[in-house]
N, C-alpha and C positions, 0 to 999 in steps of 0.2 A: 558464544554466538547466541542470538535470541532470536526469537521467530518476529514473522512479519503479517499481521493481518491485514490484507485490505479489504476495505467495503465497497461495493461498487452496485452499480446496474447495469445490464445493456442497456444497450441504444444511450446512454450518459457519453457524449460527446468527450467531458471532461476525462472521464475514466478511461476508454479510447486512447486518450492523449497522453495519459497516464502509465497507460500499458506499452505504447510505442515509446515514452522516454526510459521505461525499466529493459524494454530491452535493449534501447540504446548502451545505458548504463551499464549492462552485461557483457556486452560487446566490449566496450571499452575496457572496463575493470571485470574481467569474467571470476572474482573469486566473490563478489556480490551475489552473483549465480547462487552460490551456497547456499546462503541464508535459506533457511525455512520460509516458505511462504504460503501462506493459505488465502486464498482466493472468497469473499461471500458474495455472493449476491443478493441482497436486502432482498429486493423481489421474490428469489426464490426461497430461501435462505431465514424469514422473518422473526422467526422463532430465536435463532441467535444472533442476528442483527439489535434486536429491541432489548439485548443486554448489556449492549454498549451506549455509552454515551458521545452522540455525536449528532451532526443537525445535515450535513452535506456529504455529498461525494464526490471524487474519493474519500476515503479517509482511509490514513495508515495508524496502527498501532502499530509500537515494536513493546514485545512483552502485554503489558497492563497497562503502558502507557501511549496515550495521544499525542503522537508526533508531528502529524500533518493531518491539514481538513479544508477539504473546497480547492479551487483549480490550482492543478499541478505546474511546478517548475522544475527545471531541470537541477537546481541548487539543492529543492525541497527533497526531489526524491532520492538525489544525492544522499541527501542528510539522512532520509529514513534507514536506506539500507548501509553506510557508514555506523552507523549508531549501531544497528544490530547485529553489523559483524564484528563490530567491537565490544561486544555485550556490555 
């Protein structure tokens, strides 16, 4: 299993949207739950935000890698946390 970073800001509508489809996602497959997740907020957060390479929010890293970036789907964020419970 491998960790899950996401980038986000308040008041980001998108991320918002993001956060109610992951706990949709939990709800339904609650061993997603699991996965490690670390929350930034660019805004507050800039220091390790500006080590990452990305342009939009959301954006998820699983590991080192860029899995998803810019408005969330139900498919997408599927995919992020499948991928990192399956390392």
């Amino acid at each position: 299993m491998k960790e899950v970073t996401m980038f986000m800001f308040e008041g980001c509508p998108h991320c918002r949207k993001a956060k109610e489809m992951m706990d949709a996602l939990f709800a339904e497959k609650p061993e997603y739950a699991e996965v490690p997740l670390t929350v930034i907020d660019e805004k507050r957060q800039p220091e390790v935000a500006d080590k990452y390479d990305y342009f939009y929010v959301p954006t998820f890293f699983v590991g080192e890698e860029k899995i998803h970036e810019g408005i969330p789907t139900k498919e997408a964020i599927e995919h992020v946390f499948k991928k990192a419970y399956n390392g």
